[in-house]
C-alpha positions as CSV (number, residue, x, y, z in Angstrom):
1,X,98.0,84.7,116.3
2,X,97.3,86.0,113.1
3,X,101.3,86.7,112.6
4,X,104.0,84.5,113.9
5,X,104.7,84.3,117.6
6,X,107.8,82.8,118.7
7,X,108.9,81.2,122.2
8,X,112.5,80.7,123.3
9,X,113.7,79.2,126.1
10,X,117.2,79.0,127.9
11,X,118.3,81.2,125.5
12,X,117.7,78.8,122.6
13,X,117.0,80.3,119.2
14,X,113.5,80.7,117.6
15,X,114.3,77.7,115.3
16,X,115.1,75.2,118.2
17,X,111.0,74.9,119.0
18,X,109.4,71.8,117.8
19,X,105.4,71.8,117.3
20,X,103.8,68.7,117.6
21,X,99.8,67.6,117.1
22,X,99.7,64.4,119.2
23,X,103.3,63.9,119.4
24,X,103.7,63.9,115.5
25,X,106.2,66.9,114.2
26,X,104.6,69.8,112.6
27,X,107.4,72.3,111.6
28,X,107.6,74.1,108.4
29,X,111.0,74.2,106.1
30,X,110.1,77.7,106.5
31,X,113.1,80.1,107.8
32,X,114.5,76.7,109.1
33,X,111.9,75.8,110.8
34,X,110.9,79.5,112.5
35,X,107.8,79.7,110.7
36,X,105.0,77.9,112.1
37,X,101.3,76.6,111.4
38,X,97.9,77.8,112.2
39,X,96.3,75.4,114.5
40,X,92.1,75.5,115.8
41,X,92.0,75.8,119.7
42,X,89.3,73.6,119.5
43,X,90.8,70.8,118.1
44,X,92.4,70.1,120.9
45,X,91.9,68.7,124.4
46,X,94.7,70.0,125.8
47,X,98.0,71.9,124.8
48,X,101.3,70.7,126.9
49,X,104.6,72.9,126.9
50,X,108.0,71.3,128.0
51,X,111.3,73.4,128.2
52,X,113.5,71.1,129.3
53,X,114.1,67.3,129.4
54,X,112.4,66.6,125.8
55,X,113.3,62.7,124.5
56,X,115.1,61.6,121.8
57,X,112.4,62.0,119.3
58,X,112.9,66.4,119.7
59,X,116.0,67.2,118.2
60,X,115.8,71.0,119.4
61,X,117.1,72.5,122.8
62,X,114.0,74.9,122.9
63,X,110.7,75.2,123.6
64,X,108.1,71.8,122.5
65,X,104.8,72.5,121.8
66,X,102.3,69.2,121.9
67,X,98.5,69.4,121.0
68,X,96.5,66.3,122.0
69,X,93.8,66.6,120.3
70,X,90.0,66.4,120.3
71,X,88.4,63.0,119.3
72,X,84.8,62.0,118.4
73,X,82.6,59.9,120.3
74,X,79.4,57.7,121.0
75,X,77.5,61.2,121.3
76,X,77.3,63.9,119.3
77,X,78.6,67.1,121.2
78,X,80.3,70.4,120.5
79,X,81.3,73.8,121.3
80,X,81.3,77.2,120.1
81,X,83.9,80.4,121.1
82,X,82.9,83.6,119.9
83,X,85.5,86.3,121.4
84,X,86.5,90.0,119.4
85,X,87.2,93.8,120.2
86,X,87.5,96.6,118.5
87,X,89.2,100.1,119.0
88,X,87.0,101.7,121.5
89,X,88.0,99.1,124.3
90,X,91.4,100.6,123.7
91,X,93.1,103.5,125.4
92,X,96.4,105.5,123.9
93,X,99.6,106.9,124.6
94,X,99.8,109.6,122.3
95,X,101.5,111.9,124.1
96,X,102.2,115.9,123.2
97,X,106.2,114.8,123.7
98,X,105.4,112.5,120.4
99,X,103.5,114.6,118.7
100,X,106.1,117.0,118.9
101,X,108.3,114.6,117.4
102,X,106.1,113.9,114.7
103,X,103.9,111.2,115.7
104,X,100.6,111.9,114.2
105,X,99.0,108.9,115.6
106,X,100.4,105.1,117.1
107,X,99.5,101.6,116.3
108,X,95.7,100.8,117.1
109,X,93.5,97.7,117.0
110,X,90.5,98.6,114.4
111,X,89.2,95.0,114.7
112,X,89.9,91.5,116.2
113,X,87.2,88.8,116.0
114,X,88.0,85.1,116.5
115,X,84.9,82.5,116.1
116,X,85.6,79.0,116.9
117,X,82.8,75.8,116.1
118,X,83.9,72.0,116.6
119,X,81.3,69.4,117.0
120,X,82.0,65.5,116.6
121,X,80.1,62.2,116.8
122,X,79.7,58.6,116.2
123,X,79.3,57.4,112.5
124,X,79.5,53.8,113.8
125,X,78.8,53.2,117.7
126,X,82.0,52.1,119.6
127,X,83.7,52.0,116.1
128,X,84.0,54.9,113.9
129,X,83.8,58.4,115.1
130,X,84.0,62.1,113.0
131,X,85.3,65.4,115.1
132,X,85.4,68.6,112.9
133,X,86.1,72.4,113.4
134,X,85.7,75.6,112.0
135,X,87.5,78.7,113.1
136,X,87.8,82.2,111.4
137,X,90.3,84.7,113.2
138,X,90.4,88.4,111.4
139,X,93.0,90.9,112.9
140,X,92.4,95.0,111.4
141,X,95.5,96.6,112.5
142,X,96.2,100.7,112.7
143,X,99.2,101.6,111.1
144,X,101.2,104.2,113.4
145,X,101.8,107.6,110.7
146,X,99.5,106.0,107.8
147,X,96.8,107.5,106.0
148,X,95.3,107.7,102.8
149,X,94.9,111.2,100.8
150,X,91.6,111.7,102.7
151,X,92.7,111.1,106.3
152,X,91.1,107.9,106.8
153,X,93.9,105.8,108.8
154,X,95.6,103.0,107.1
155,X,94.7,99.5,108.5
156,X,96.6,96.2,107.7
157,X,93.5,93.7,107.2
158,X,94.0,90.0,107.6
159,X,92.0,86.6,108.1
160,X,92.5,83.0,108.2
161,X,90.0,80.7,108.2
162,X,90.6,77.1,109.4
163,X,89.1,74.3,108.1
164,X,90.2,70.9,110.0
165,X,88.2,67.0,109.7
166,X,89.5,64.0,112.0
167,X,88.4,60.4,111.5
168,X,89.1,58.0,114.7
169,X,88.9,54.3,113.7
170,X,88.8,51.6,116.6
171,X,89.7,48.4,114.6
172,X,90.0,46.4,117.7
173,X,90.2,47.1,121.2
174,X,94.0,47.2,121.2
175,X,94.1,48.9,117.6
176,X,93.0,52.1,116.6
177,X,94.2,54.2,114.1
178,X,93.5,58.2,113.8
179,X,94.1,61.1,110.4
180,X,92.8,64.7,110.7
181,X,93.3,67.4,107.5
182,X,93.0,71.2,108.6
183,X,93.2,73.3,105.7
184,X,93.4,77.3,106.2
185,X,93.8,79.8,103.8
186,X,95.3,83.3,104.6
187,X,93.9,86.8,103.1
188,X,96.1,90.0,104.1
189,X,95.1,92.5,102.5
190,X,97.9,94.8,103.0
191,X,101.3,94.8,104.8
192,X,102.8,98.2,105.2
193,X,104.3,100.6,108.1
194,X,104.4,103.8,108.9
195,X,104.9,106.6,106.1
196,X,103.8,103.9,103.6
197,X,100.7,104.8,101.3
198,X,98.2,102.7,101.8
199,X,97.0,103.1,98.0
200,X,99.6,101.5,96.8
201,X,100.6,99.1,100.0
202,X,101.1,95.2,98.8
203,X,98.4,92.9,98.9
204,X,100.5,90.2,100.0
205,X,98.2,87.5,100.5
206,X,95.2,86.6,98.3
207,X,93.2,83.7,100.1
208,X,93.3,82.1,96.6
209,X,97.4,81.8,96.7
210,X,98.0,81.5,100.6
211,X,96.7,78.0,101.2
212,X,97.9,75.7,103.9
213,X,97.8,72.4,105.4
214,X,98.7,70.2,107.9
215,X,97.6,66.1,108.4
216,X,98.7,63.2,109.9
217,X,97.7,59.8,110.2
218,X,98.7,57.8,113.3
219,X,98.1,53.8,114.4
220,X,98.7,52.9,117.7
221,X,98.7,49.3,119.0
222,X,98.7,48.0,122.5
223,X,100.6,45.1,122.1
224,X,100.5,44.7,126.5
225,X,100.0,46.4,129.5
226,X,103.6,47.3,129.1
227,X,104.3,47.5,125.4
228,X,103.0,50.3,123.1
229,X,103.1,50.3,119.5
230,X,103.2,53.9,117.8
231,X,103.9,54.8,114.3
232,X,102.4,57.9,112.2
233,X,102.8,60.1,109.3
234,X,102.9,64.2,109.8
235,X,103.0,67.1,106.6
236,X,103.1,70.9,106.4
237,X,102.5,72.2,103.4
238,X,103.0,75.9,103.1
239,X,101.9,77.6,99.2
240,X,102.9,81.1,99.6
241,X,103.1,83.6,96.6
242,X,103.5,86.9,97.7
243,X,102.8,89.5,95.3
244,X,102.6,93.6,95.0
């Protein structure tokens, strides 16, 4: 996840899938739509996937992505994922029919590592409740054919951290209204295939100047046992500068 991944469905096109946190639209302007978010696994309960039969409120053919998420409550409880591998759980392909063909060496994983912390709790009983996460995901690729003047391999480096705070307000027993903010910067220290020199590969993303966010802010009233009232606000800010 620490590049895009894309889902089709029915032969629908990559822009057709809609991402939603609790049924609020998160797509980019990015690419039409293409490019997507960074989300925290841990901010949410569960994660639903419909390909077919969306309502009216998905205006795409394609895949919709819906994350209910995680809410505080009367008692303060958490969790922690720690998951990661590096390049010795890995086997290769390298065969003497590449090598021949001028394959020095193929893509590798030097280092993946994604830590995951959420913990949430009341700040007024039966009222007002906090939920917040932290998640750091690093991805250390080996290039295939890349190496610096003294062998060493070439490695595209990258991390995101994200940084996400929800606030849950019952108001009344009917009434409640819910915002979260989840920040995550981006470092990638460089982007580069094969044949490319690693000394002088782009830096494309400094942390400083690849800063995201999403938010929302929802209310939802239950006006009767068969009337719900729903109305929200959703935003995707993406500040990109990509420089060599």
């Amino acid at each position: 996840q620490m590049e895009q991944i894309y889902m089709t469905v029915h032969g629908s096109r990559q822009t057709d899938t809609t991402v939603q946190v609790d049924g609020l639209q998160m797509n980019s302007l990015m690419n039409d739509g293409q490019v997507q978010a960074y989300f925290s696994d841990a901010g949410h309960a569960e994660v639903t996937y419909q390909t077919s039969g969306a309502g009216a409120d998905v205006s795409g053919g394609g895949v919709r992505i819906n994350m209910i998420p995680k809410e505080g409550g009367n008692r303060i409880s958490g969790s922690v994922f720690a998951g990661g591998t590096n390049g010795s759980w890995q086997s290769h392909n390298l065969t003497e029919e590449l090598k021949a063909a001028g394959l020095q060496s193929g893509d590798r994983v030097d280092h993946i590592s994604d830590y995951n912390f959420a913990i949430g709790g009341p700040i007024r009983q039966d009222r007002l409740w906090y939920f917040t996460t932290i998640r750091r995901i690093a991805t250390n690729e080996i290039v295939a054919n890349n190496f610096y003047k003294d062998g060493r391999p070439g490695i595209e480096d990258q991390w995101i951290y994200n940084m996400l705070a929800r606030m849950t307000w019952q108001i009344t027993p009917k009434n409640k209204i819910t915002a979260y903010y989840d920040r995550y910067p981006k470092f990638k220290g460089h982007e580069m295939g094969a044949l490319t020199d690693p000394e002088t590969a782009a830096a494309r993303r400094d942390w400083r100047h690849a800063i995201y966010y999403t938010g929302s802010a929802k209310y939802t009233s239950t006006l009767s046992s068969r009337l719900l009232l729903e109305a929200g606000y959703s935003t995707n800010i993406e500040y990109l500068y990509i420089g060599y």
